[in-house]
N, C-alpha and C positions, 0 to 999 in steps of 0.2 A: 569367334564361333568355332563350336569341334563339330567333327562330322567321324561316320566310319562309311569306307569303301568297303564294297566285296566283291568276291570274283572267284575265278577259278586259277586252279595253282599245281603246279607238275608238287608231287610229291615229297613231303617234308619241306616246303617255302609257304610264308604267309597269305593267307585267303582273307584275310581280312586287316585293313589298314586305317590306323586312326590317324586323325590330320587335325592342327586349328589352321585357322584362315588369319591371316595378322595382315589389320591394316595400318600403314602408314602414311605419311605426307603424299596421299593419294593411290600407293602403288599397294596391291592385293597379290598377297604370298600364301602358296599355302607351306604348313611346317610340320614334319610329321615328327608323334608324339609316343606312338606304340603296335606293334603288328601281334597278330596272333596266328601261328599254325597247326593249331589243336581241333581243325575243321575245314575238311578237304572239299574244295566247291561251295564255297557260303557266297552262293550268287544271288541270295536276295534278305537283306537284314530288315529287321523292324524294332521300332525302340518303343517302349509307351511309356510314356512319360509318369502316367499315375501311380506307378510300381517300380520307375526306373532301371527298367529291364530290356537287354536287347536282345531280339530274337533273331533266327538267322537258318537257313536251312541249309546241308550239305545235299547238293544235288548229285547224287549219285541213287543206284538201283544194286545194288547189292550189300546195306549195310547187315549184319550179320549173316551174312547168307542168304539174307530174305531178297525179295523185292522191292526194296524200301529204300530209302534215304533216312538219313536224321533230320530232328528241331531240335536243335541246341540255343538253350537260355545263359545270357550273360550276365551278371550283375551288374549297374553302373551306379550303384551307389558314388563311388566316387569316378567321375564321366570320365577320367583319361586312365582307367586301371582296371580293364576288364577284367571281370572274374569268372571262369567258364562256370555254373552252377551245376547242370546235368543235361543229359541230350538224353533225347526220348526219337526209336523209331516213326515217319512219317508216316507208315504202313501205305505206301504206295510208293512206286517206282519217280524215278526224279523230283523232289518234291521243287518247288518256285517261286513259289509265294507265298507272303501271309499278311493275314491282314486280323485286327482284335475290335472283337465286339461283345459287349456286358461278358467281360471276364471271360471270355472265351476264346483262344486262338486256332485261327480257321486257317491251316494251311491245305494248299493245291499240290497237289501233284500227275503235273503232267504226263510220265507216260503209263499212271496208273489207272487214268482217268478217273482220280477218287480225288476226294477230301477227304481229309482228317477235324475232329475236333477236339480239342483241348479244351480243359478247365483248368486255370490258374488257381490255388489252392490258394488260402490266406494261412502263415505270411507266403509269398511272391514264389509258390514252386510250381514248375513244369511236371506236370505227370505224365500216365501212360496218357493215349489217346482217349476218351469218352464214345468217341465213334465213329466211323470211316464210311460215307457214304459214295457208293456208283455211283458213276453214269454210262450210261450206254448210247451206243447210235455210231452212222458216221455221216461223210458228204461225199461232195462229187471231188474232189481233189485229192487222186487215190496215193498217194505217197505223204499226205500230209494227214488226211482224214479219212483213214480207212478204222479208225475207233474213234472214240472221244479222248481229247484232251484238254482235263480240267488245267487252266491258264493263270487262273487268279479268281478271287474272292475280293469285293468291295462293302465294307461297310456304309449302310445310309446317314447323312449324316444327325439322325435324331436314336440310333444305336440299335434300332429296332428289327432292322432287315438284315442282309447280306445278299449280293448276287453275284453269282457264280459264271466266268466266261467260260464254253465250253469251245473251244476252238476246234476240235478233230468235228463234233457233230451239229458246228454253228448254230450253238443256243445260247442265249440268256437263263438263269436259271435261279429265281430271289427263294430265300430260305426263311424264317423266322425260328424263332423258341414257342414250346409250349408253357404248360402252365409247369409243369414237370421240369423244364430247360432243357428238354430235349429238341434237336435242329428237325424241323418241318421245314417240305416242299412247301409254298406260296405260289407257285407262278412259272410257266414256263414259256416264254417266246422263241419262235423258230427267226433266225436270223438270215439275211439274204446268203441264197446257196453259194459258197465257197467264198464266203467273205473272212471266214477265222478270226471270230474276238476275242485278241489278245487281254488289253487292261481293259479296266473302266476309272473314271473320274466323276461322282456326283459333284452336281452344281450346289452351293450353300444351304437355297433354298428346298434342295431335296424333290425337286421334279422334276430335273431331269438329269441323265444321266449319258456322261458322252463315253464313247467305246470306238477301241482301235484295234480294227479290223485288220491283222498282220497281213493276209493274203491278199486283199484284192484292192490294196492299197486305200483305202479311205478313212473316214472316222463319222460315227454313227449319233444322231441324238435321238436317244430314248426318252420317252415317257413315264416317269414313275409315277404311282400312288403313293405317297407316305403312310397314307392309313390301311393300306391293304396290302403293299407289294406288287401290284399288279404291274407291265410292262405292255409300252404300247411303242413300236416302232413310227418314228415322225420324219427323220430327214437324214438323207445321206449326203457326203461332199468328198470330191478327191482331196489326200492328205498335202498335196501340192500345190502351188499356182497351177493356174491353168494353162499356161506357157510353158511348163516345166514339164516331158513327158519321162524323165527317170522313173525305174520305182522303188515304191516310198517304202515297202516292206516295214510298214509303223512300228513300234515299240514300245515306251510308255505313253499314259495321259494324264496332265494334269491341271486342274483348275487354282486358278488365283483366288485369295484369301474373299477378297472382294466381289467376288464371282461376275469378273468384268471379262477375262481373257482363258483359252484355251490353251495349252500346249500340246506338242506332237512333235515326238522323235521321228525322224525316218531314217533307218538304217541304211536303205539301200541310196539315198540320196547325201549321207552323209548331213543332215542339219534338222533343226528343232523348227518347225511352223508355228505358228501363233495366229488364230483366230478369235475373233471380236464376237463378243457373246450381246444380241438382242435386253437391253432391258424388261422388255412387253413379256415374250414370250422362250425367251433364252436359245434363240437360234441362230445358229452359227455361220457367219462369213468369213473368208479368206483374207489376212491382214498382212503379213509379213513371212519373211523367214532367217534364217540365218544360220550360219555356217558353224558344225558344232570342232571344228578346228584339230577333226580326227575321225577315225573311219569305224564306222558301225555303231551310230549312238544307243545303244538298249539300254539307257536308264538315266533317268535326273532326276533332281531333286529341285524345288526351289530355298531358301534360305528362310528361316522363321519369319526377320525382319520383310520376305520377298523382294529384296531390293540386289540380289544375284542367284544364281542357278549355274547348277555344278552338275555337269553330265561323265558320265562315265562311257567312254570310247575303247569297246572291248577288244576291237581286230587292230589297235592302235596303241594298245596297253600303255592309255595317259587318261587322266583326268584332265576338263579344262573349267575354265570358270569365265559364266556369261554375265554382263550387267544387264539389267531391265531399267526402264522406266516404265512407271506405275501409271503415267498417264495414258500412253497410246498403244504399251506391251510389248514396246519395239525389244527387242536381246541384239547384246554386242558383245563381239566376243572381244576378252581378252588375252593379254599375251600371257597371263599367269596359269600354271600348267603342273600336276606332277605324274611322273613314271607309276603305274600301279599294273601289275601283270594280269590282263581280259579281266578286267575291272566291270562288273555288270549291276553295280546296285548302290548309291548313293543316299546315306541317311543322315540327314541333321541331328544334334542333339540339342533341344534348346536349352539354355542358360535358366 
């Protein structure tokens, strides 16, 4: 299996690291294969497979002078020889995340409280941006959310939607295309005050949608509409056992292929939780947790096959790698491990 890390990186050292995973007579290595330093802070990459293209933002606010960070596009035509193609400003301050839906890439930027959107040109180029939409507002948690910050964009899984975490003004916030393809508001939900949603994770079935609330430590399941966007908040839960009073200061979220189990980083407690998803009504209980085998997990992935998950441990500058069983969701960590400098963003590439 190849994967690329990202992260943040002191000046002129690699921000992005490619690795395979070699298995043998039982024991999991991973081997690295190629680094690139041609993008300073690529703390969150994205690959799409239809175009075999990886995308990647430099989190920085002052690329040419401006306000702004870069999205820089990779070629992976051939998966272990990145090819940088071109970087296009994110026209907002740090950008974070991104995420692709019908040809369009929706990157976040957090302290600009915008999104940017891209149109992917045929063949596979990155342009300027198509359009940078606000948000405005804040909450009660004045050193965190005295503006908006846009966190991330999630695509629904039938490519129709996207919604937008706004962590500085805790909302929910789903978008669509017009007829035109230009991005419309759908729907906006107020989210519990000073709860900060971070990611989100839809479930297969596309109703619902689970969110991790970085501030006040929990993780949220929402109500989606598939046919409309609409958002209806349904159930909250500590990101913890209940015996557990650390805090969980969450990070990412992610659903299993089979939309049976939940995951949840928690930085401040150092491990990945994993909750048991309702078949009836897709609601979520408290199942396990486990130990991400280094300190401040802000990112994982799980593996195409989903049968390991590779978290990125930024304050710890190592990757480690977890097995799953598919039956119960249980994660065990292993002893296999590599050095990657505040490593904050783990991408699969599948074969």
């Amino acid at each position: 299996m190849l994967l690329y890390v990202g992260g943040y990186n002191p000046t002129g050292t690699p921000s992005i690291q490619g690795l395979t995973l070699i298995q043998s007579a039982g024991n999991i290595e991973f081997n690295p294969i190629v680094t690139d330093n041609q993008l300073d802070n690529a703390s969150y990459l994205l690959y799409v497979a239809s175009i075999k293209q990886l995308f990647a933002v430099s989190e920085i606010n002052n690329a040419n002078e401006e306000s702004s960070g870069w999205v820089a596009q990779y070629d992976l035509t051939q998966p272990q020889q990145p090819k940088l193609v071109t970087q296009q400003l994110s026209q907002g301050g740090d950008p974070c995340h991104l995420t692709w839906v019908n040809q369009h890439l929706i990157c976040s930027n957090y302290s600009g409280g915008n999104f940017t959107d891209f149109h992917v040109t045929q063949p596979a180029l990155l342009t300027t941006a198509q359009a940078c939409i606000q948000h405005s507002g804040s909450s009660v948690i004045s050193d965190r959310q005295s503006q908006a910050h846009v966190h991330s964009a999630t695509t629904s899984p039938d490519n129709a939607f996207f919604v937008v975490a706004d962590l500085g003004a805790d909302k929910l916030v789903s978008y669509g295309f017009n007829p035109a393809g230009a991005v419309e508001q759908v729907f906006s939900l107020n989210m519990p005050a000073g709860s900060g949603p971070r990611h989100c994770a839809f479930h297969p079935n596309g109703r619902s949608l689970y969110v991790a609330n970085e501030l006040n430590n929990t993780i949220t399941q929402v109500q989606f509409n598939p046919a409309t966007g609409e958002l209806a908040l349904l159930d909250t839960l500590p990101a913890l056992a209940a015996n557990n009073t650390n805090h969980s200061y969450p990070g990412e979220v992610v659903v299993d292929q089979q939309g049976k189990f939940v995951y949840l980083s928690n930085r401040g407690d150092d491990s990945i939780s994993c909750f048991a998803i309702a078949p009836d009504n897709q609601t979520l209980s408290f199942s396990s947790s486990c130990p991400t085998g280094g300190k401040f997990p802000r990112h994982f992935a799980l593996s195409p096959n989903q049968d390991v998950l590779v978290v990125a441990n930024q304050q710890s500058d190592n990757i480690r790698l977890l097995t799953r069983d598919p039956h119960n969701g249980t994660l065990t960590l292993t002893e296999a491990q590599f050095a990657v400098n505040a490593p904050s963003c783990v991408c699969f590439i599948p074969n």
